[in-house]
ROTI-20639 format. One record per residue: residue number from 1; residue in three letters; x, y, z of N, C-alpha, C in turn. Coordinates in nm, 2 decimals, padded with zeros to 4 digits. Atoms other than C-alpha are relative to their C-alpha. Last residue first. Example, Ala and Ser with C-alpha at 12.3 -4.5 7.8 and 13.67 -1.06 7.14 Angstrom:
SITE   num   residuo     n_xx     n_yy     n_zz    ca_xx    ca_yy    ca_zz     c_xx     c_yy     c_zz
SITE     2       SER   -00.09   -00.11    00.00    01.37   -00.11    00.71   -00.08    00.11    00.08
SITE     1       ALA    00.09   -00.12    00.00    01.23   -00.45    00.78    00.09    00.12    00.00
This chain:
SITE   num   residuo     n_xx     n_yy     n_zz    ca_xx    ca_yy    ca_zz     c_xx     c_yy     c_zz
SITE   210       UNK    00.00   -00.05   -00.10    09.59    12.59   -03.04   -00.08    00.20   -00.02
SITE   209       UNK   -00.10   -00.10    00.01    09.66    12.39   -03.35    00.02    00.13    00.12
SITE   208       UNK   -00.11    00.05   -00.06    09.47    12.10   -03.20    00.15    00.12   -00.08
SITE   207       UNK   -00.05   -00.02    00.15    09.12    12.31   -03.23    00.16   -00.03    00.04
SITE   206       UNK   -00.08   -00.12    00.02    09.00    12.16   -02.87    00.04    00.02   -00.19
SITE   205       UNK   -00.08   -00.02    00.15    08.70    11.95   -02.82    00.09    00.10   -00.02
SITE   204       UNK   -00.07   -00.12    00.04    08.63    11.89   -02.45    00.04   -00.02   -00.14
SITE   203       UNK   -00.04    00.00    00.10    08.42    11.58   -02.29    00.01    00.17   -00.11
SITE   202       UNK   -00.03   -00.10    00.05    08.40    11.56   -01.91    00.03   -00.03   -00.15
SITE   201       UNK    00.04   -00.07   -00.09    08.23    11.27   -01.71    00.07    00.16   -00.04
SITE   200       UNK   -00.01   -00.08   -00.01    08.24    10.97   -01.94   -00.01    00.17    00.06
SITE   199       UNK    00.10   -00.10    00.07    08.15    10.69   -01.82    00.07    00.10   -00.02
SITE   198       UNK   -00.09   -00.11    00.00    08.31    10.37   -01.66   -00.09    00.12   -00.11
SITE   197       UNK   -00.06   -00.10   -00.13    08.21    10.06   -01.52    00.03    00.09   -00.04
SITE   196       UNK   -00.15   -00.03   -00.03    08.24    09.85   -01.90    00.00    00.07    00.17
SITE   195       UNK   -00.04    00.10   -00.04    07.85    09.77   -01.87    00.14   -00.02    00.04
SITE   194       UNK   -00.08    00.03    00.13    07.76    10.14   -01.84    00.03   -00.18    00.05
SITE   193       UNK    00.05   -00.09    00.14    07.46    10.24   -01.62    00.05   -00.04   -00.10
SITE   192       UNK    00.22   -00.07    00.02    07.40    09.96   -01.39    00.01    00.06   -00.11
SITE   191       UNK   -00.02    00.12    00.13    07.81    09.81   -01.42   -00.16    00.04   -00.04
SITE   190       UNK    00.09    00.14   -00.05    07.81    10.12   -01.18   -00.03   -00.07   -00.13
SITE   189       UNK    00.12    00.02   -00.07    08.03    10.41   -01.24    00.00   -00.13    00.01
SITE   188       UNK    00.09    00.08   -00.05    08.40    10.50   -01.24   -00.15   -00.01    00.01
SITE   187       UNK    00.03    00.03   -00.13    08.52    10.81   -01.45   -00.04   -00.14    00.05
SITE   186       UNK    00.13    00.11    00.01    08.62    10.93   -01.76    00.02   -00.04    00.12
SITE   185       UNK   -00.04    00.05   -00.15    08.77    11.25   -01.86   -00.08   -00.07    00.03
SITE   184       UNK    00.12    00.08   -00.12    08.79    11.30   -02.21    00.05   -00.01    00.14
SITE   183       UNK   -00.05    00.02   -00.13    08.99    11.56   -02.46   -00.11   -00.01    00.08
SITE   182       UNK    00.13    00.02   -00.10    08.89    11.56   -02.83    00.08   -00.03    00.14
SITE   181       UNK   -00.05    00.10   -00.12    09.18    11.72   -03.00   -00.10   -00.03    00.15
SITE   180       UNK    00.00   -00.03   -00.17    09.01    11.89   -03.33    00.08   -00.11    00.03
SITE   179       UNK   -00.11    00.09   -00.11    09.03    11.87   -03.71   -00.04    00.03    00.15
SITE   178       UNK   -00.06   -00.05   -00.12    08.70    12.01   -03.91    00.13   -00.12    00.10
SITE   177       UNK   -00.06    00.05   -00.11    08.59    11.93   -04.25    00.08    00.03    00.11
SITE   176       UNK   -00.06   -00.07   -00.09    08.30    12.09   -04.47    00.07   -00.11    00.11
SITE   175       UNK   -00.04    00.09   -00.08    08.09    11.93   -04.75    00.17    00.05    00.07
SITE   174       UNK   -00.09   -00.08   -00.10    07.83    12.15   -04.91    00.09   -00.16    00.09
SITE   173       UNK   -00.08   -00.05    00.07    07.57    12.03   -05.17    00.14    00.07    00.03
SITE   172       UNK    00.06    00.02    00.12    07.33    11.78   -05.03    00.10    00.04   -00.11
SITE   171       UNK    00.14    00.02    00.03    07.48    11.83   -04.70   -00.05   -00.03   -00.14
SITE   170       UNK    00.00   -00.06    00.13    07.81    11.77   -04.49   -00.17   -00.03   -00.09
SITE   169       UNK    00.15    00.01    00.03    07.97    11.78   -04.22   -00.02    00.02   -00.13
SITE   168       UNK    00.06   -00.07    00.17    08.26    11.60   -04.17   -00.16    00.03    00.01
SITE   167       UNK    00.18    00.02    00.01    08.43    11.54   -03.83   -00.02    00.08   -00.16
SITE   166       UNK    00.04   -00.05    00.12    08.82    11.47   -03.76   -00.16   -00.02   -00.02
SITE   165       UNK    00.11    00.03    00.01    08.97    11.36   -03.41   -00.08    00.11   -00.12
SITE   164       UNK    00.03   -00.12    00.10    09.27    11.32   -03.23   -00.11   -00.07   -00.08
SITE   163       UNK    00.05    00.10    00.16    09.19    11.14   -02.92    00.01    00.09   -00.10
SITE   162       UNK    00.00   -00.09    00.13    09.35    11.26   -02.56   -00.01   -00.07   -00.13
SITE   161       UNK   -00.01    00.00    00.13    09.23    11.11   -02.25   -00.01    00.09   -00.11
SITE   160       UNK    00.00   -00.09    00.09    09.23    11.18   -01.91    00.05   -00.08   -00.13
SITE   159       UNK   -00.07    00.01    00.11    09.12    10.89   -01.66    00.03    00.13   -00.09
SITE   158       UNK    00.07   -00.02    00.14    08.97    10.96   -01.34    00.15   -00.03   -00.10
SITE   157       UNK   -00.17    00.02    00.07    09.00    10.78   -01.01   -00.05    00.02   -00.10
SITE   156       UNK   -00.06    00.14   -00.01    08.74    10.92   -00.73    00.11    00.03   -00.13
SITE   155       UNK    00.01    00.08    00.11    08.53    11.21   -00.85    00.08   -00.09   -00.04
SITE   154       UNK    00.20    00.04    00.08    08.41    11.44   -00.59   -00.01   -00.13   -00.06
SITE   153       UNK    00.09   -00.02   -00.12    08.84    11.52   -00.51   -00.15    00.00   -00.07
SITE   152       UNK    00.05   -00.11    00.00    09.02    11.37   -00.78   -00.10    00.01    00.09
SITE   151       UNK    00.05   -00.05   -00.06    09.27    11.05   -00.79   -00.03    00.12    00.00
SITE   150       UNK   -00.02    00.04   -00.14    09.47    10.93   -01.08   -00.13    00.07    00.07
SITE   149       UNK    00.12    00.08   -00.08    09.53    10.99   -01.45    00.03   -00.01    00.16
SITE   148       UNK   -00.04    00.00   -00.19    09.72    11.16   -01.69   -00.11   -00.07    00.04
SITE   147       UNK   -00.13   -00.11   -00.04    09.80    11.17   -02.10   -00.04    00.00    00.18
SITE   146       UNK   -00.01   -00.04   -00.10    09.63    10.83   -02.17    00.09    00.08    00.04
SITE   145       UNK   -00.18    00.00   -00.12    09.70    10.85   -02.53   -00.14    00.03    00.11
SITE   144       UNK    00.03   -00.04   -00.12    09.43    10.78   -02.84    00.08   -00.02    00.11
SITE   143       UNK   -00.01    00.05   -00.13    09.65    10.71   -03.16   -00.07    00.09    00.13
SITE   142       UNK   -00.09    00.06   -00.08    09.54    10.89   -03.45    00.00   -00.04    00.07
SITE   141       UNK   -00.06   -00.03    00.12    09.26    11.05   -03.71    00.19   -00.05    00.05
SITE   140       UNK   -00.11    00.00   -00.10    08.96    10.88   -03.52    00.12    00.00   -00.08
SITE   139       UNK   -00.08    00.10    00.01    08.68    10.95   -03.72    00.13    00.06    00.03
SITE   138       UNK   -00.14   -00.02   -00.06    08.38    11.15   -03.72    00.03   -00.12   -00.02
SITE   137       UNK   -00.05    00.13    00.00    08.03    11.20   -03.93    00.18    00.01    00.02
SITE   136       UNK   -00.10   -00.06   -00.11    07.75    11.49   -03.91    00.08   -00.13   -00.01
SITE   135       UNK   -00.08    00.13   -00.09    07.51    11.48   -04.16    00.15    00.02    00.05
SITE   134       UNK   -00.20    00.05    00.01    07.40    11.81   -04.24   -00.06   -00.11    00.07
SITE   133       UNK    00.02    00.13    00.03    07.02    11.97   -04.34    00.14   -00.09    00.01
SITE   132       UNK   -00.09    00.03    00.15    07.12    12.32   -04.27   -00.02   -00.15   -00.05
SITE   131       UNK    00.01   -00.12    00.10    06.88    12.42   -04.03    00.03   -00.03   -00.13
SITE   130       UNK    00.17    00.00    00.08    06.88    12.10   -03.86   -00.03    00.09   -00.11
SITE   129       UNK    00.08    00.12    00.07    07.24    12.08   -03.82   -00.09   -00.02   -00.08
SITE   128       UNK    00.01   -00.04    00.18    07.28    12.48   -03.77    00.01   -00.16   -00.08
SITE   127       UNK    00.09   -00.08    00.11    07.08    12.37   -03.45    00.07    00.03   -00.16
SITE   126       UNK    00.09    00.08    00.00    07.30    12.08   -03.32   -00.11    00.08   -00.09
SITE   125       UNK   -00.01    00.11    00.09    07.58    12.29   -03.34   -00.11   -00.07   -00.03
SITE   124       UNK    00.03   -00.15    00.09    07.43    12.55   -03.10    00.06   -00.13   -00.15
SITE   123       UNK    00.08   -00.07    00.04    07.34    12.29   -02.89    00.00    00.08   -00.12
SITE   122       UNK   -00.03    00.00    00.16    07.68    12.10   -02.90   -00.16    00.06   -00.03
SITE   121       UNK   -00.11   -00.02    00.04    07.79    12.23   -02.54   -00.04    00.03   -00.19
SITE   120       UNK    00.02   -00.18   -00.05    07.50    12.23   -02.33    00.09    00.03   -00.12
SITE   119       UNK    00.12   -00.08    00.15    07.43    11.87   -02.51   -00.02    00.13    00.04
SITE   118       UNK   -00.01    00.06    00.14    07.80    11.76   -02.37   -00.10    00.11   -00.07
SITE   117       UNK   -00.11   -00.11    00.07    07.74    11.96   -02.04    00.07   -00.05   -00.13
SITE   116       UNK    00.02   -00.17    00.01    07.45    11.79   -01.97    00.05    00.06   -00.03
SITE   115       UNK    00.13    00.00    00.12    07.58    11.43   -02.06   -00.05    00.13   -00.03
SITE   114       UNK   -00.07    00.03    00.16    07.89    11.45   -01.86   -00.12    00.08   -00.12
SITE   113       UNK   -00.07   -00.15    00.06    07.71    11.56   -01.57    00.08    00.00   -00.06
SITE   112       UNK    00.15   -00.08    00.01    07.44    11.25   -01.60    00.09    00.14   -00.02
SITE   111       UNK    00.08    00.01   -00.09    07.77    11.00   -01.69   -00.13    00.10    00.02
SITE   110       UNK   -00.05   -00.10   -00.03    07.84    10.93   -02.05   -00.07   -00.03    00.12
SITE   109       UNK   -00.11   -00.01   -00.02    07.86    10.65   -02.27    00.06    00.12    00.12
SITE   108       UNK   -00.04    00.12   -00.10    07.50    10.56   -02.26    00.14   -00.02    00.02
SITE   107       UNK    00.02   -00.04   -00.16    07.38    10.94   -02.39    00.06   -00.10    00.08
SITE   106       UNK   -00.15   -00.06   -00.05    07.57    10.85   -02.73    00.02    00.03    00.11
SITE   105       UNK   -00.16    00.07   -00.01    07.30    10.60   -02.82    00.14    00.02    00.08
SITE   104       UNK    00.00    00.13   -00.14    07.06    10.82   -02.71    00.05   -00.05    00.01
SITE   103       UNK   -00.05    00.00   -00.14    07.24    11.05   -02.93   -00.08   -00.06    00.11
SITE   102       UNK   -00.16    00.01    00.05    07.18    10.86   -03.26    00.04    00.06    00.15
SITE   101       UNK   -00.04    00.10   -00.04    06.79    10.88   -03.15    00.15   -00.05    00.02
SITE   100       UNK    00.07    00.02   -00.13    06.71    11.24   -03.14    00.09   -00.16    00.02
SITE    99       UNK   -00.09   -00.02   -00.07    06.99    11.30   -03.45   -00.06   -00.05    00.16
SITE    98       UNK    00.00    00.09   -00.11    06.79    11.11   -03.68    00.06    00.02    00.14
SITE    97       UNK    00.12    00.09    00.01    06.69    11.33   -03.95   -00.01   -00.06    00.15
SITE    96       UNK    00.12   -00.15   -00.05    06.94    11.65   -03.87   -00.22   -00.08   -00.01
SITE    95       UNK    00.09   -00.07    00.17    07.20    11.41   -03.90   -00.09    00.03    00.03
SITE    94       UNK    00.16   -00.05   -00.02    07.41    11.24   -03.59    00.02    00.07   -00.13
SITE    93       UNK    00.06    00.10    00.09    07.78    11.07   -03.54   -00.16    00.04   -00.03
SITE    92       UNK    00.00   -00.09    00.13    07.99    11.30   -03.32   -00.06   -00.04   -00.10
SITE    91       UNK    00.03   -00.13   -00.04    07.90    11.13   -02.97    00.02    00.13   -00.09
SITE    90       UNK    00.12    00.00   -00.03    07.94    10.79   -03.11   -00.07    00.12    00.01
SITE    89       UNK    00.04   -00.03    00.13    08.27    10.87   -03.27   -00.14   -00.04    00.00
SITE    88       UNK   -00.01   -00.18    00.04    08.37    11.03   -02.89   -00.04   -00.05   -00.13
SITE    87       UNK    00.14   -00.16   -00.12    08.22    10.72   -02.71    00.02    00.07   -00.09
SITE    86       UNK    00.13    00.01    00.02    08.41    10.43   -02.98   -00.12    00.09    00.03
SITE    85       UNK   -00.02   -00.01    00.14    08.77    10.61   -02.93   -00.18    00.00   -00.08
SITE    84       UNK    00.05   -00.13   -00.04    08.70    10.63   -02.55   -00.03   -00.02   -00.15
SITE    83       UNK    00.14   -00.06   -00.09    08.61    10.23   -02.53    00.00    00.15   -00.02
SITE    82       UNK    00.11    00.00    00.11    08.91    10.16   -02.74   -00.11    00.03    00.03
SITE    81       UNK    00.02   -00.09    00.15    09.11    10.36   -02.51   -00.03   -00.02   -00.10
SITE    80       UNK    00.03   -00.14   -00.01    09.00    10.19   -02.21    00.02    00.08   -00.15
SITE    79       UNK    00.17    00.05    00.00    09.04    09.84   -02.35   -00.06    00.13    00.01
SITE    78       UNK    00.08    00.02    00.11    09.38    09.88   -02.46   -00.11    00.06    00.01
SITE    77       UNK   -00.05   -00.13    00.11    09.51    10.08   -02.11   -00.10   -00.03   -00.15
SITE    76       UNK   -00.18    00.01    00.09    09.38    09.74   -01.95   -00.01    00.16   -00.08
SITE    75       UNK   -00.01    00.01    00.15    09.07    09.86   -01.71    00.15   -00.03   -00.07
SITE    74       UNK   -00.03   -00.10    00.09    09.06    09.80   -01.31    00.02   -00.02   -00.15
SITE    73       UNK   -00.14    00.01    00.05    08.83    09.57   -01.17    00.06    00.09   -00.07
SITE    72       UNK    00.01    00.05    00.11    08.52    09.69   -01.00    00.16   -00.02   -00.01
SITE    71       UNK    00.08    00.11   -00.10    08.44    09.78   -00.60    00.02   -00.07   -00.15
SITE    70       UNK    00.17    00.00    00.11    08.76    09.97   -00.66   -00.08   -00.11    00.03
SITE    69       UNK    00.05    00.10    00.08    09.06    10.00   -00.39   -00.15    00.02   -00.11
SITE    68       UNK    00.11    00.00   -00.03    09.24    10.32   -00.29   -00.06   -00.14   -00.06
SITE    67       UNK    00.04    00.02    00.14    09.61    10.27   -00.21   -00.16    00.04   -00.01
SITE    66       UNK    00.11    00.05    00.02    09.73    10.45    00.11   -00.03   -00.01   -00.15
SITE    65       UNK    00.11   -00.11    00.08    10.07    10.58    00.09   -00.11   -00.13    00.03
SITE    64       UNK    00.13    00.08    00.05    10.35    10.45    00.35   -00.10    00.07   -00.10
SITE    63       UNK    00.12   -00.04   -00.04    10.70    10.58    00.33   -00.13   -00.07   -00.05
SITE    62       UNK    00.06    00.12   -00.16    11.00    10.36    00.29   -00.10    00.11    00.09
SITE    61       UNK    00.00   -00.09   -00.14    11.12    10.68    00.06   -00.01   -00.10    00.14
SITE    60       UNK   -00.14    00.03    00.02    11.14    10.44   -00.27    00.00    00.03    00.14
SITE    59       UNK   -00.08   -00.09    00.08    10.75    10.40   -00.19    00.12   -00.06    00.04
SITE    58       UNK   -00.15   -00.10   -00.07    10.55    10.19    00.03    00.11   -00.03   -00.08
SITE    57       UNK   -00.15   -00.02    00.10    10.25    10.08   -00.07    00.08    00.05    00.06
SITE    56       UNK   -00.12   -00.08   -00.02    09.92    10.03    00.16    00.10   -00.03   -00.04
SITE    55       UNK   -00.12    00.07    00.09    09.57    09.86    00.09    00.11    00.11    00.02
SITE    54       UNK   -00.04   -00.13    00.03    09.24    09.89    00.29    00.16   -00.03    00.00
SITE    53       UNK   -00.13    00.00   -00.11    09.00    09.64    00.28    00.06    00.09   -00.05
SITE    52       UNK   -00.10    00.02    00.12    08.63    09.70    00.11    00.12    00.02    00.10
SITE    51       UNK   -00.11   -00.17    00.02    08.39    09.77    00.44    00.12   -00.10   -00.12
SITE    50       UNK   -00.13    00.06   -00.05    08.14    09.42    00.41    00.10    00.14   -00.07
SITE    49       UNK   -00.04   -00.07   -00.06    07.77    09.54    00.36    00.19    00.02    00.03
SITE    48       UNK    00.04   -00.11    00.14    07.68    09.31    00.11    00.07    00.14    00.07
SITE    47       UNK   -00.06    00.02    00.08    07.82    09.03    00.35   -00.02    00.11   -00.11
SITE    46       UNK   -00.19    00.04   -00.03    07.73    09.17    00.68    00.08   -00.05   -00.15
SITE    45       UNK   -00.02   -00.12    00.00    07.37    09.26    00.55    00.15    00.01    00.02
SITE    44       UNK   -00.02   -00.05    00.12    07.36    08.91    00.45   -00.02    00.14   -00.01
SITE    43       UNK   -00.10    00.07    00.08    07.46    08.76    00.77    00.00    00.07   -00.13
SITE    42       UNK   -00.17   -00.06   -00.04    07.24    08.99    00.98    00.15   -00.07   -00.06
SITE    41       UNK   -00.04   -00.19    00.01    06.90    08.93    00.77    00.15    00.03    00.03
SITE    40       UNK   -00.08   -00.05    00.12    07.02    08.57    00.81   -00.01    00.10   -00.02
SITE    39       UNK   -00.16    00.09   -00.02    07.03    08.59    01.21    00.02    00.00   -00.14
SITE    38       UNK   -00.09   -00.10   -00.05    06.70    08.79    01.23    00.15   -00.04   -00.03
SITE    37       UNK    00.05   -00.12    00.12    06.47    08.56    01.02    00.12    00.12    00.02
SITE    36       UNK   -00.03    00.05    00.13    06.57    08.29    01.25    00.04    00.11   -00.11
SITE    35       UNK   -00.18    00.01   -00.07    06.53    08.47    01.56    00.06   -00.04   -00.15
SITE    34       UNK   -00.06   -00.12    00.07    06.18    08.52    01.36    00.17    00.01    00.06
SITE    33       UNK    00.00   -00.02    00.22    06.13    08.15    01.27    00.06    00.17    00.05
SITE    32       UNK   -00.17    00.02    00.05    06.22    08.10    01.67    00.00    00.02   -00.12
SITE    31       UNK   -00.17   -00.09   -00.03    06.03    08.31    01.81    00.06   -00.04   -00.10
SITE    30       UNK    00.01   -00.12    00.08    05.70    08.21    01.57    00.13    00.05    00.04
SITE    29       UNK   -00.05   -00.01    00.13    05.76    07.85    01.72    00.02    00.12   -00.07
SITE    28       UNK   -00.12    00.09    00.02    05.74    07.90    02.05    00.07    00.04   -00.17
SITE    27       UNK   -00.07   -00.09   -00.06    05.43    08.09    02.00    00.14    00.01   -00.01
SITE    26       UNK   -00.06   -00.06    00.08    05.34    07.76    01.85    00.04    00.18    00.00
SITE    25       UNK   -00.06    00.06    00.08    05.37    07.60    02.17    00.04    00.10   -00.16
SITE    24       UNK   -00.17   -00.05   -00.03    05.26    07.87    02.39    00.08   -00.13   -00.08
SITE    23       UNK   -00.07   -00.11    00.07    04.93    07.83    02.18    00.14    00.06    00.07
SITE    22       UNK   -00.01    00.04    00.13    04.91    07.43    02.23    00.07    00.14   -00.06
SITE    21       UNK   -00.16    00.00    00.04    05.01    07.43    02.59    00.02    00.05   -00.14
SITE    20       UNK   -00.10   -00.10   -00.09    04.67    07.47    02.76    00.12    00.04   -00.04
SITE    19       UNK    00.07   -00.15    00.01    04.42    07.29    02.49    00.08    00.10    00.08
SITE    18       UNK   -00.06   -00.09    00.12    04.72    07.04    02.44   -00.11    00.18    00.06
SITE    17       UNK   -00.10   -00.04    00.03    04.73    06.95    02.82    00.02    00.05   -00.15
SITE    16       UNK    00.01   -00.12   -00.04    04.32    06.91    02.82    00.19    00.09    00.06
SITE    15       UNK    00.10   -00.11    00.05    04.31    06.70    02.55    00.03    00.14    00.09
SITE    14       UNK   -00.09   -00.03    00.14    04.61    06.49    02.71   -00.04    00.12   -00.04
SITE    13       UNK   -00.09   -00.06   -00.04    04.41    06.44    03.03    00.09    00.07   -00.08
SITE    12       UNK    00.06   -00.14    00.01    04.08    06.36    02.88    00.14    00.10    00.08
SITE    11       UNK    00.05   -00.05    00.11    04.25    06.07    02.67   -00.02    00.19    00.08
SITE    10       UNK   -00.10   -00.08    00.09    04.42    05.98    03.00   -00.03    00.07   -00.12
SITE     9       UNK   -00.11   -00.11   -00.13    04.12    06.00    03.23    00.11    00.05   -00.13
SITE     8       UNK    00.09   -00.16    00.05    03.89    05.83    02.90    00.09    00.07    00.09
SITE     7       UNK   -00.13   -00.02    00.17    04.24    05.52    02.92   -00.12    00.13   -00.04
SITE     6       UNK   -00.10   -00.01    00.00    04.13    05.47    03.30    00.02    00.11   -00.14
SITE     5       UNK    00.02   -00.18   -00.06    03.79    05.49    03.29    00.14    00.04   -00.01
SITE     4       UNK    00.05   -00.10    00.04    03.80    05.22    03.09    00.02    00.11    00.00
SITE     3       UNK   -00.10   -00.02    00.13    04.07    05.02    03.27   -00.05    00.10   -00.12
SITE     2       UNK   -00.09   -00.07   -00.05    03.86    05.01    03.54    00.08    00.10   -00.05
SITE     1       UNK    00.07   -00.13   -00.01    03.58    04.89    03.37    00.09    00.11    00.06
């Protein structure tokens, strides 16, 4: 009988240590998930966050220059100037039917103030298109050259390219050809807009006789 009472004492001793302990127990617990919660937050803000290192040359002079690094890889010459070759006969490629869509196409080679000052540019072109019923159609009439490149204040590391470059319009009964020297400047973006990293950010047509 002893023993009874005994093992209800412990029973009611237990019960009445969880009912006391239970909610600073999982209390307990909640710290620690959010301590938890806090410690990867801070690891993967640290790794996404992580300052790009910083890289130094030193010239014939045995002076130091700072390099700049990219968060992308840099382009082979090739790759780049098949990439401009394909933008500028994208961006001269339209007909007074389809021209809306043909330059969406052409919009994904450029950055946002590329693009504006592109269709600021071929406006007035774009109207004697429609008017006149023309198909519009270029081709690359020589070697594309990287003539300069490097660092620009706003606009990080730009490329300049020169593409010679022939366009035909032409309509039902009219067919008209023009030479120029397309001159690009292209820029770093985000693998987001362009998949290559790079956009065009200035495009100039010159008459290459001057």
């Amino acid at each position: 009988m002893v023993f009874g009472f005994l093992k209800k004492q412990d029973a009611f001793d237990d019960n009445h240590f969880w009912r006391e302990y239970y909610t600073y127990f999982f209390v307990g617990l909640a710290v620690l998930f959010l301590l938890a919660m806090c410690a990867v937050s801070l690891v993967l803000y640290q790794v996404w966050h992580r300052p790009l290192p910083t890289f130094q040359a030193i010239d014939s002079k045995r002076s130091q220059r700072l390099l700049t690094p990219f968060e992308s890889p840099n382009l082979l010459p090739d790759t780049l100037l098949r990439w401009a070759a394909k933008a500028t006969i994208a961006a001269y490629t339209f007909d007074f039917v389809n021209y809306s869509n043909e330059l969406a196409i052409a919009r994904e080679y450029f950055t946002e103030a590329g693009w504006t000052d592109f269709r600021g540019a071929i406006n007035a072109t774009l109207g004697t298109v429609i008017k006149n019923q023309l198909f519009v159609t270029a081709v690359v009439t020589g070697a594309p050259v990287i003539v300069n490149q490097g660092e620009l204040p706003d606009k990080g590391y730009v490329y300049r390219v020169q593409i010679p470059f022939l366009v035909t319009y032409q309509s039902a009964n009219t067919l008209t050809k023009s030479s120029y020297i397309v001159v690009l400047s292209i820029v770093h973006v985000p693998t987001t807009q362009n998949p290559q990293g790079i956009g065009i950010d200035q495009f100039i047509m010159a008459n290459p006789y001057g």
